[in-house]
N, C-alpha and C positions, 0 to 999 in steps of 0.2 A: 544228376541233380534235377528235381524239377522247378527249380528257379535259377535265374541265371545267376552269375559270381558278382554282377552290379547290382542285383537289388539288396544285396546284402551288406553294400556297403552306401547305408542308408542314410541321411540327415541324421547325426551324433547325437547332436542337441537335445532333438525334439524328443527323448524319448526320460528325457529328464526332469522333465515340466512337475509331474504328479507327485515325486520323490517327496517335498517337502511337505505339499499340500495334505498326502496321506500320511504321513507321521504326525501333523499338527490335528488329528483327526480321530487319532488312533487311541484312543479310551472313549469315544465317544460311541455309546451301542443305543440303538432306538429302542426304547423299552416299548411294551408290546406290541414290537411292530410283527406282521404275519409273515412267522415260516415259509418260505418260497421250496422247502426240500419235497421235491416229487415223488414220494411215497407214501404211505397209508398213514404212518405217521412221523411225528416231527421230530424223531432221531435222528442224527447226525452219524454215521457208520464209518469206523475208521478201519482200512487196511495199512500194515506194516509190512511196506516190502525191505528185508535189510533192519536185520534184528540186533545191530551192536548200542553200541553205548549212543550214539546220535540218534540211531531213531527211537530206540527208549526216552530220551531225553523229550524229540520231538510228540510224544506219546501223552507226556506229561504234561507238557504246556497245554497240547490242545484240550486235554480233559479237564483242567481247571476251566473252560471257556463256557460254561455250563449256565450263563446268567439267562440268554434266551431261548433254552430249551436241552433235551438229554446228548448229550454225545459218548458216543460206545467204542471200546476197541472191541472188531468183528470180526478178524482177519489177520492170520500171521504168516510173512512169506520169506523164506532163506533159501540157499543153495548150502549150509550145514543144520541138519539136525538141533545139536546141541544148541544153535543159536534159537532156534525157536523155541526150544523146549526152556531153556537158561529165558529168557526174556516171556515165557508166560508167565514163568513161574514169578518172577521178581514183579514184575506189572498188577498181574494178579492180586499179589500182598498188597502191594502199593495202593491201590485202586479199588477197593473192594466194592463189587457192586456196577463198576463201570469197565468192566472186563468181560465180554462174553464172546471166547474165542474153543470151542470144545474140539476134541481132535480132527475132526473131519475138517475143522477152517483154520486147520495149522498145515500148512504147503512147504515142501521141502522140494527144490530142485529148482534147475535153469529155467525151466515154464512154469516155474509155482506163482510169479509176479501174475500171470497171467487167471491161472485160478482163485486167487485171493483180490484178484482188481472184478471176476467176474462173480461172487458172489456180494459185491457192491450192488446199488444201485446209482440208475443217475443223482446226482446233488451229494454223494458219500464223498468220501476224501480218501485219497491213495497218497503214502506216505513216503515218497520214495530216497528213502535215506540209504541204501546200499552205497560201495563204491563207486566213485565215477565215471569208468567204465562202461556199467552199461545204462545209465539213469535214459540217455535220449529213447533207450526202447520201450523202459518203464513207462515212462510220461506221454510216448508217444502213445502206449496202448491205452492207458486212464482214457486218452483222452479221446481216441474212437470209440470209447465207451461214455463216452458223455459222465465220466465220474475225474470230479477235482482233483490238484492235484498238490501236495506240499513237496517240494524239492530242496535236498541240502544241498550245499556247494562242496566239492566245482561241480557243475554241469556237465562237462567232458574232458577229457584229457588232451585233446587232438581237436583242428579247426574241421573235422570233416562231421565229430561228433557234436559240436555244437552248429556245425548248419545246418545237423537232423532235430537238433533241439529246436532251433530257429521256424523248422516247419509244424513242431509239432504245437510250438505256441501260435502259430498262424490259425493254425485249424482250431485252435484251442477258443481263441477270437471269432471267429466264426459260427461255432458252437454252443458259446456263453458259458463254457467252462469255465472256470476259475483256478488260476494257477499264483502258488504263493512261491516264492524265493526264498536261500535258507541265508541270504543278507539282512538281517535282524532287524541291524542299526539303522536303517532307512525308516520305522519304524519308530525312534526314539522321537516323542516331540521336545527333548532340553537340545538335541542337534538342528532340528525344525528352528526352534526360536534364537539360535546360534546363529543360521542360515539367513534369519528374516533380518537381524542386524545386520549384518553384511548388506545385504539390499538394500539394508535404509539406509548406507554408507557411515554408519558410525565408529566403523573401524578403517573409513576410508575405502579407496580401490584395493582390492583382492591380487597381490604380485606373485605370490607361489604358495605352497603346501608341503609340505613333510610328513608322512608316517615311517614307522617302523615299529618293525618285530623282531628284537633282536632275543636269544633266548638259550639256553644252555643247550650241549652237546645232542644229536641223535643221529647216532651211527647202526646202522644195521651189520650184523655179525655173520659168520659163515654160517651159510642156510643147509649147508654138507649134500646130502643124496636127497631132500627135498628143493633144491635151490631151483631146479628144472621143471618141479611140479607142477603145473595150472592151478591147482587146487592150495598148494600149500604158496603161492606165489599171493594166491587171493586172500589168504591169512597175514601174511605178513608185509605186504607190500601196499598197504595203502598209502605209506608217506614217502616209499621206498624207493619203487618200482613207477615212471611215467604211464605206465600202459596200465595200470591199477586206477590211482589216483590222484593222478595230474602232477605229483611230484608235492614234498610240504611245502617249499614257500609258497605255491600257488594253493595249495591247500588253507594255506593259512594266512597269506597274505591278501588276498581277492578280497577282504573286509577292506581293508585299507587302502586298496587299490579303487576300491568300489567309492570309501568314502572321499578320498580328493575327486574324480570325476564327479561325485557330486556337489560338492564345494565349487568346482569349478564351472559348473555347468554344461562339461562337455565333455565327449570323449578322443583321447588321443589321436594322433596323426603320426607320433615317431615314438621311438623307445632308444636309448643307448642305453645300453647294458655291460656290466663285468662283474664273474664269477670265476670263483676259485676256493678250493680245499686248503683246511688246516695241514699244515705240517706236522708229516707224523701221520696222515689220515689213515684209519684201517678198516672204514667202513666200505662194505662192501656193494652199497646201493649205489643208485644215478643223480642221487642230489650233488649240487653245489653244498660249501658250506659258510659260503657268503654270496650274498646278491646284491648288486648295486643297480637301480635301475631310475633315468632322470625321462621322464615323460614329457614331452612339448604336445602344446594341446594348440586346435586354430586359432586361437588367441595369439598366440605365441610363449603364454603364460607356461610354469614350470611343477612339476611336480615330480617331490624325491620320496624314491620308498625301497628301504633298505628291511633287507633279512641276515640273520645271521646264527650260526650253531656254534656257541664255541664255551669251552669250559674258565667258571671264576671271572668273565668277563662282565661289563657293564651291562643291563637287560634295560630293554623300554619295549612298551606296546601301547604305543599312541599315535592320535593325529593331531597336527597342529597345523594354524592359518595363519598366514604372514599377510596384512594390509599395508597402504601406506602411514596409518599414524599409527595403528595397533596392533598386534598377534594376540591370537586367540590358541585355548584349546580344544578340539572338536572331540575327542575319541580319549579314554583310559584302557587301564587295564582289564583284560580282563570282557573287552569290550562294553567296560563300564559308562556309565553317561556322562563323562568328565568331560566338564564343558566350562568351559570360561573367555570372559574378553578381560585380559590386562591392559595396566594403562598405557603399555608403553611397549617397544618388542622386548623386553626381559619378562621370558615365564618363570616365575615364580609364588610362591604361593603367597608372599606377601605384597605379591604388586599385580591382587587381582582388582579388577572395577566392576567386575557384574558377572554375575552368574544366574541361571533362568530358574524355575522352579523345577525343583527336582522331578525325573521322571516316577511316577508311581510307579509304575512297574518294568518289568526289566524288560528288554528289548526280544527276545524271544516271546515272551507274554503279549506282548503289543503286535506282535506280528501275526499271533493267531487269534487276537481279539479284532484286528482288521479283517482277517480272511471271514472267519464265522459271520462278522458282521456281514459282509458280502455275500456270501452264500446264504444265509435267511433272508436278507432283503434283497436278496437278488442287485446288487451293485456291481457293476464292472470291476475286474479284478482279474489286473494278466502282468504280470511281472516276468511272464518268462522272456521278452526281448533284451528287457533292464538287465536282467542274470547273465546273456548270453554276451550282453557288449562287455559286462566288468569281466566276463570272463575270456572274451577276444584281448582287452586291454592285460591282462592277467598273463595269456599265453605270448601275448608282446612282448611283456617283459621276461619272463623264461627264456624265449628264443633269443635276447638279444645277449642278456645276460653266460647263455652257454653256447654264442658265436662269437662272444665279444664285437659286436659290431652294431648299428641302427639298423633296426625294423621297424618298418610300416602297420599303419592298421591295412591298408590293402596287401600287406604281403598273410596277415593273417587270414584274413576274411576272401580270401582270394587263393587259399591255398586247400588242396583238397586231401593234405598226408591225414594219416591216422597212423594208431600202434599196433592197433589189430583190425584186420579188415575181414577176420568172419566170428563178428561178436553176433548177428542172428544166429548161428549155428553152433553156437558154444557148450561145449558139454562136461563131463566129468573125465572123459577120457581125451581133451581137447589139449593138441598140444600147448605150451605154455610161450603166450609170444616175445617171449626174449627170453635168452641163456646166457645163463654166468658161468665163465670159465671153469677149467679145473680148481684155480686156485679160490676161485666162489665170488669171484668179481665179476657183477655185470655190468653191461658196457656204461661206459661214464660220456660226460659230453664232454670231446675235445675240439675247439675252436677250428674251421677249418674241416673237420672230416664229420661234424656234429650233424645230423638233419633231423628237424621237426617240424618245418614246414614249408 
């Protein structure tokens, strides 16, 4: 590494300051204020590296962001054909007019990120929504190239991939690059003026926090004679598979996780965690399918954030704040902007006392109406350390939850494991780094003989 394993376990805090400030900020665009994009003209150029349903989605938002000038898709990059081809063609429809991607800047292969980031110019956007796996190489190259960069979550799957993310937003810093997060909700200003109550203590002193995502069944089935594939591992194993994409609760949970460190203003110091499979389980993948995980932050303060997969069961996907006179709710479904302060700690919907003005637009939209604004007027804009601690905190609770035992943020941030340790060299005939038995079971976490970091 070239920084050492201390500077990476850096003031918590400080890196939380902005979170509210730019959500409560975030519809605000400076009308004619002057283009800062450094090329001939004031097109915004967008590459798509990682062509599924996410970064379509991400695709979308950004081209609605059109108020202070043109923004173009320019660039499409996969490791399958059919995903580039499948996501012109639906973009295309979608977008008419703001699609200009013809066959020569459609990229197919493990270095296609790299041809699709080089027909960018500097101030363009590189959209790196593929699995997480290998996003630290993505971003890392955006950003030698002095071209932005939009990143979804998680960041990496392994603490060695995000202390390559950690350097690439350094540089990123350095460079006045601009790098967006794919944590939405920081972006929401009805969570901002949720936040600003708390400060002004009208719900009292902040004592704990609560999210959860609890949510029906997803078991992965015998994968038969491609179970072994690299290739068909990277189809199927994004929720599946750790070494793909970080595993679904952390897939899916790093919102919630993200948004009590934000609530609370700081990031973790322990994790106690427990996990364990439905009875009866006949899924073949490495999840849990329950996670329990209770986070202690420097304060001493508490934060519970539970996952769960199970069939006909009760579902929520929410965040809620516990003060001393009042509970609040921070987060809905859906990652909707459900937000409210009741009068009392009974939530209920009839024992609400205030609610903010709605957010106009949804929390993805705000997030790319922040970044554009930053990149035309040249604003500071680096979220990539913000990304990399919710998701230090994130892989805390995975490791503690499938050792049964407390983890540190130094045991994370201080750990140097990965899943695959030759993702620069990764190719199509690349063996597949993990195997599932005969019976099509790959290895699961058992407490005890489990390592992830």
């Amino acid at each position: 590494m070239s920084e050492s394993k201390q500077d990476l376990n850096v003031n918590r805090r400080q890196f939380l300051q902005q979170g509210s400030s730019v959500a409560a900020g975030a519809a605000v665009l400076a009308a004619g204020a002057p283009a800062v994009h450094a090329a001939e003209d004031n097109t915004i150029r967008l590459a798509l590296l990682g062509c599924g349903g996410r970064g379509r989605g991400a695709v979308g938002n950004a081209l609605k962001i059109d108020d202070q000038g043109p923004i173009q898709l320019y660039a499409l990059a996969d490791v399958h054909d059919g995903s580039v081809e499948g996501s012109y063609n639906t973009l295309s429809r979608q977008f008419e007019g703001k699609v200009d991607v013809p066959e020569e800047r459609r990229f197919v292969g493990f270095q296609a990120y790299k041809e699709a980031i080089d027909v960018l110019r500097p101030g363009d956007v590189a959209l790196c929504t593929t699995r997480a796996y290998i996003r630290p190489l993505h971003v890392e190259y955006a950003v030698s190239k002095g071209v932005n960069v939009f990143m979804e979550k998680p960041f990496a799957p392994d603490p060695a991939g995000l202390h390559r993310m950690l350097r690439a937003g350094e540089e990123a810093e350095k460079k006045n690059v601009k790098i967006a997060a794919g944590l939405q909700c920081r972006h929401s200003p009805a969570r901002a003026a949720l936040i600003e109550q708390i400060n002004e203590g009208v719900m009292g002193d902040l004592q704990y926090v609560r999210a959860n995502r609890l949510g029906g069944r997803g078991w992965l089935g015998n994968q038969g004679d491609q179970a072994n594939e690299m290739m068909s591992q990277l189809r199927f194993g994004r929720n599946h598979l750790f070494w793909v994409g970080s595993g679904q609760m952390v897939d899916f949970l790093i919102h919630q996780i993200d948004e009590c460190c934000w609530l609370l203003d700081e990031w973790p110091v322990t994790c106690q965690g427990m996990g364990g499979r439905e009875v009866g389980s006949t899924d073949r993948g490495q999840n849990c399918d329950v996670y329990t995980m209770e986070f202690t932050f420097p304060s001493g303060r508490k934060a519970f954030c539970g996952f769960r997969r199970a069939q006909g069961a009760h579902n929520e996907f929410a965040t809620f704040v516990h003060c001393t006179k009042k509970a609040g709710q921070f987060s809905g479904n859906v990652h909707r902007a459900t937000v409210h302060i009741f009068q009392d700690q009974r939530i209920a919907g009839d024992n609400i006392e205030w609610s903010p003005e709605p957010d106009a637009h949804s929390p993805w939209d705000y997030q790319w109406i922040d970044l554009i604004d930053a990149i035309r007027n040249d604003r500071p804009f680096n979220q990539c350390r913000r990304a990399v601690y919710a998701d230090y905190a994130s892989l805390m609770g995975r490791a503690a939850a499938h050792s049964n035992r407390i983890v540190s943020w130094d045991d994370v941030v201080n750990s140097d494991f990965q899943f695959c340790d030759y993702l620069d060299e990764l190719d199509y005939d690349s063996p597949a780094p993990v195997q599932a038995g005969e019976d099509g079971h790959f290895p699961q976490p058992i407490a005890g003989e489990w390592t992830e970091l």
